[in-house]
N, C-alpha and C positions, 0 to 999 in steps of 0.2 A: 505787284502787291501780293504778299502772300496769306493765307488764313491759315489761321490756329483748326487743328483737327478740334472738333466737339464730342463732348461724350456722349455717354448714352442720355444723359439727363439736356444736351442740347446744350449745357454750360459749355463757354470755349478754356480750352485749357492754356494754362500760361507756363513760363520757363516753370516744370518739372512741378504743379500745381491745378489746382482749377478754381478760376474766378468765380465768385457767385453774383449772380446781379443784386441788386441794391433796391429789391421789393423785400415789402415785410412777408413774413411766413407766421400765418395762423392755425391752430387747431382747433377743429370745429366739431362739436357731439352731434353722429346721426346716427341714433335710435333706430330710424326707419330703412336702414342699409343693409343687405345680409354683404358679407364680404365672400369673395370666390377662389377657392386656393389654387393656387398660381399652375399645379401641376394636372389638377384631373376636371378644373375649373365646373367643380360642386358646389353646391354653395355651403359656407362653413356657419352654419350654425352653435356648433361643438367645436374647440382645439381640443386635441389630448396634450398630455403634460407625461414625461416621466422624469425624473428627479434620480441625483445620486451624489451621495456625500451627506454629512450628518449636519453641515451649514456652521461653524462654528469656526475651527482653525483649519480644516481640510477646504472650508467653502462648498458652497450646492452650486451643481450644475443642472440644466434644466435643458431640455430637448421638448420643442413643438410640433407637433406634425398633424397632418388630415387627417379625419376619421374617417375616412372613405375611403381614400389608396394610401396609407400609412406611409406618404411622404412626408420629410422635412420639412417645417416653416421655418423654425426660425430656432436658438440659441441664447441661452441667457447663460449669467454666473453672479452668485452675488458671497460675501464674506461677511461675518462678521467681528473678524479683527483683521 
């Protein structure tokens, strides 16, 4: 009998895929959490934000990172045509 490798999420993965189990996925507001970023594990009170593009036909991009070791979170893009 063989197993499927799992990923990091512990999902097993299927032919060139991965299955997700079949529990609901909620989101839930806490107020009372400070969140900790993942690099210098500070707590993040603050994200910065830097922006670039005028967000119309070119699109905004958006870069998040710590205020504390001015690492990376996270990456956004949005357009409006």
């Amino acid at each position: 009998m063989s197993l499927a490798p799992a990923n990091h999420m512990g999902h097993a993965m299927a032919q060139g895929g991965v299955t997700m189990p079949d529990m609901p996925f909620s989101v839930v507001k806490r107020d009372d959490l400070v969140p900790r970023c993942p690099h210098c594990a500070q707590e993040l009170a603050d994200v910065y934000m830097r922006t670039k593009g005028a967000g119309f036909v070119e699109g905004k991009n958006v870069l998040y990172f710590c205020h504390h070791c001015l690492k990376v979170l996270g990456f956004g893009q949005s357009r409006m045509i």
